[in-house]
N, C-alpha and C positions, 0 to 999 in steps of 0.2 A: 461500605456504608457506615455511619458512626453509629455507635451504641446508644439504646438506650437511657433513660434517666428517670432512678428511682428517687421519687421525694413526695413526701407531703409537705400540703398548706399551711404554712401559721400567719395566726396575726393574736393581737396581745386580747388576754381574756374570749377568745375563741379559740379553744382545744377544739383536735377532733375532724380537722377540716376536709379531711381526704388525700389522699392520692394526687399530686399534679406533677409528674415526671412526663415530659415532652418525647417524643418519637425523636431517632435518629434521622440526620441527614442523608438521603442517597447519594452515591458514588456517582462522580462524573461518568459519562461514554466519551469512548474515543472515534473519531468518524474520520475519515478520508473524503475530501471536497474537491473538485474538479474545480481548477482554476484556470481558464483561459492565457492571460498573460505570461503567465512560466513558460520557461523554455523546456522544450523538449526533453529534459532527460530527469533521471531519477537519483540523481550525484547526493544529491543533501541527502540522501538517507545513510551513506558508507558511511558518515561521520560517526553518526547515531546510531543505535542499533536500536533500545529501549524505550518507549514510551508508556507514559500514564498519564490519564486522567486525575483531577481531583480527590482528596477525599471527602467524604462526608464527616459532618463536624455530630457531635455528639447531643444529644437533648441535653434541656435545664426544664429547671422550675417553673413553675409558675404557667403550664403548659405550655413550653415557648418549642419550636420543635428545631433541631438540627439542621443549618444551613449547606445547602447540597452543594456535592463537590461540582466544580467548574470542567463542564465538557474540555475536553481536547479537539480541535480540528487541525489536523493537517493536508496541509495544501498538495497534490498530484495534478499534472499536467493530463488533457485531456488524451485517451487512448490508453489509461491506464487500467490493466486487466490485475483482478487480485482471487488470489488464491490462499487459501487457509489449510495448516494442516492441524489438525484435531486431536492428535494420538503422538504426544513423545514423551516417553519413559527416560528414567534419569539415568546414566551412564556409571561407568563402572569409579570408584573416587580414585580421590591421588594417592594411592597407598603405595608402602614400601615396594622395591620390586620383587622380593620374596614374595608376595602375596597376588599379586595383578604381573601379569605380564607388561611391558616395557610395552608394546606397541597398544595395550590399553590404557597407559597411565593419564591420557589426555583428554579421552573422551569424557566427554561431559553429557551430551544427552545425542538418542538416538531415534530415529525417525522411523516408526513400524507401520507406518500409515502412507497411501498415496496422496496427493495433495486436492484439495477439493475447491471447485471453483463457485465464488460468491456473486460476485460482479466484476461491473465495467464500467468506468468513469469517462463517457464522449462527451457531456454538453456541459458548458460552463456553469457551476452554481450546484449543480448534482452534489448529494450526501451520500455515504453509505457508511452505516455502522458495523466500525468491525469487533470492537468490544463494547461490552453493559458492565455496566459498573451495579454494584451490588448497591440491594435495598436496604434502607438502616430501620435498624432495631427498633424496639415497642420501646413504649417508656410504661413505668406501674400504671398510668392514669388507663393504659388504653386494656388492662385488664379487670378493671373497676364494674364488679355485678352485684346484683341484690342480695347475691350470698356472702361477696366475697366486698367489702368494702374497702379495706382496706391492703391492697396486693401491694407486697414486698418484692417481688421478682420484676425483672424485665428483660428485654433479647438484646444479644448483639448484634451490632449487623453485620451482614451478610458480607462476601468476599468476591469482588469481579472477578471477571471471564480475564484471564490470561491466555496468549496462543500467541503462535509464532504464526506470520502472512507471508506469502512471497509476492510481490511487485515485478507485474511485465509491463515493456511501454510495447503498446503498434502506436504509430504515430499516424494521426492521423493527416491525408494530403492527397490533393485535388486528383495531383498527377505521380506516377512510381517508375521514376527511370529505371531500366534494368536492360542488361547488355551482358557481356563477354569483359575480363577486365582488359582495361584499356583503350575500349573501345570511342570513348570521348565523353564520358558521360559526366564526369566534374566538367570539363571544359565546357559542355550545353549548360549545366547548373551555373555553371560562373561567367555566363555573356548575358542569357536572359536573367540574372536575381542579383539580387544587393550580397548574394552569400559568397565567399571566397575558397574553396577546398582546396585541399592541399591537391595539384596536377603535379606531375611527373613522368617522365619517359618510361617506367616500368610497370608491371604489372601487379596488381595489390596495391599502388598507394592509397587509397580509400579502403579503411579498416573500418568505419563504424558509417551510419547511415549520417546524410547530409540532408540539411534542409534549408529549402531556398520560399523566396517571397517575389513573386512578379507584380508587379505595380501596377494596376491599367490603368484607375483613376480614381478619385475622390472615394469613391464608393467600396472597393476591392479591387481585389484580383487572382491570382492562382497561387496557391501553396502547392512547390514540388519536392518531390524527396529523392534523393540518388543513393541506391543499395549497393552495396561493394559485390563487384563481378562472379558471375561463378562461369565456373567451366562444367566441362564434363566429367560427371562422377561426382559432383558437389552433395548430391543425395547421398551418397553413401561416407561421406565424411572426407573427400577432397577438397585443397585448399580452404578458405572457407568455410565448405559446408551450406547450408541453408536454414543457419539459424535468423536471418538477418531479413528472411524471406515475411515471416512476421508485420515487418512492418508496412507490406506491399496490402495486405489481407484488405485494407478500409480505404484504400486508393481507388473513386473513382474511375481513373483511366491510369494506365499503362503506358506510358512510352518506350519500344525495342531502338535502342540505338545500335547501329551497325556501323564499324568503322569501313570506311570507302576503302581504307589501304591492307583490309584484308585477303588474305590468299582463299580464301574460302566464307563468301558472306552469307550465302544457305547453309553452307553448313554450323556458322556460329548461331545463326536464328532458328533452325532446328535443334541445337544441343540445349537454348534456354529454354525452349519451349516442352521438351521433354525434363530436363532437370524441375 
């Protein structure tokens, strides 16, 4: 927020006029806004890492009071999950290596807190605030009392909320293809939807999640998404994993694809169904 502003009144042949120092401006907030039209991912943020809002502009005379700083909004696609962590303490500096061990010379700040969760961004046009921007200062005028007419002092202002957020996407979609890898599941995404995935003879060629659009008519129609295969053991950090599982949570419906030219199709539809 801006400071403050200590001043008395003059005008010619009127001594005396009081106190007229204006109140500081407030500091911008920073909010995260759910945007419909964005595509699915959270890439614009790798660029950037740092954001602020505005600041708050300072009092004048004449009780005129400080122009607040200019919110921040940025834009997330819907299905974005945010998390705040509240507690990092600054890291060890870049001192000689006489002084700090070499494998601490980098650290910069470190994290003694678990991460805590704020919100979730599903419907388009949704706000959430994730910092306040600080309230600006008194100006003299506004400590002006019957005792005290004339006050010399005034505040500064105050200083925002800084914190580090972490950004999840679950994407949200009608339908959640999920299978065995290879089982044909880009090929279904890529006959019914305008979307094209990478297909290949091998297993794993879908590394991150897909998302397709089916057409029906004027009106809508089906958003679907295809999650990269897991096998057996994926729970426990095989292939993949089931980090990607995430994005299955807000689907609707399920689709199990079973490939036809498998040696074993119970058994691939019971290994997802337990992973």
């Amino acid at each position: 927020g801006g400071n403050g502003c200590k001043s008395f009144h003059r005008e010619m042949n009127m001594p005396l006029m009081g106190p007229d120092g204006g109140d500081g401006g407030d500091g911008g907030h920073v909010y995260l806004q759910c945007h419909a039209p964005m595509s699915n991912t959270l890439k614009q943020f790798n660029a950037q890492t740092h954001y602020a809002a505005g600041n708050g502009l300072v009092g004048e005379g004449s009780s005129r009071k400080g122009k607040d700083g200019k919110d921040l909004i940025l834009k997330v696609p819907p299905g974005t999950v945010v998390w705040v962590r509240e507690r990092w303490v600054p890291g060890c500096e870049n001192k000689s290596s006489w002084q700090v061990p070499f494998e601490k010379m980098l650290i910069r700040d470190e994290d003694i807190s678990e991460r805590r969760l704020i919100g979730e961004l599903t419907q388009h046009g949704q706000l959430l605030r994730v910092c306040r921007g600080g309230k600006g200062g008194k100006g003299n005028e506004s400590f002006k009392t019957h005792t005290n007419n004339a006050p010399f002092f005034f505040t500064k202002g105050q200083t925002g909320i800084g914190r580090w957020i972490d950004l999840e996407l679950k994407i949200i979609s009608d339908i959640g293809i999920i299978g065995v890898p290879n089982a044909g599941k880009s090929s279904l995404l890529n006959a019914v939807t305008d979307h094209k995935p990478k297909i290949a003879a091998y297993p794993f060629s879908t590394t991150r999640p897909n998302l397709g659009h089916w057409q029906k008519d004027v009106h809508g129609g089906l958003t679907l998404v295809d999650v990269p295969g897991l096998i057996e053991g994926a729970s426990d950090g095989r292939g993949m994993g089931i980090r990607f599982l995430r994005h299955i949570e807000r689907c609707q419906s399920l689709m199990h694809v079973i490939s036809g030219d498998s040696e074993d199709p119970i058994g691939d539809y019971e290994t997802i169904q337990n992973e």
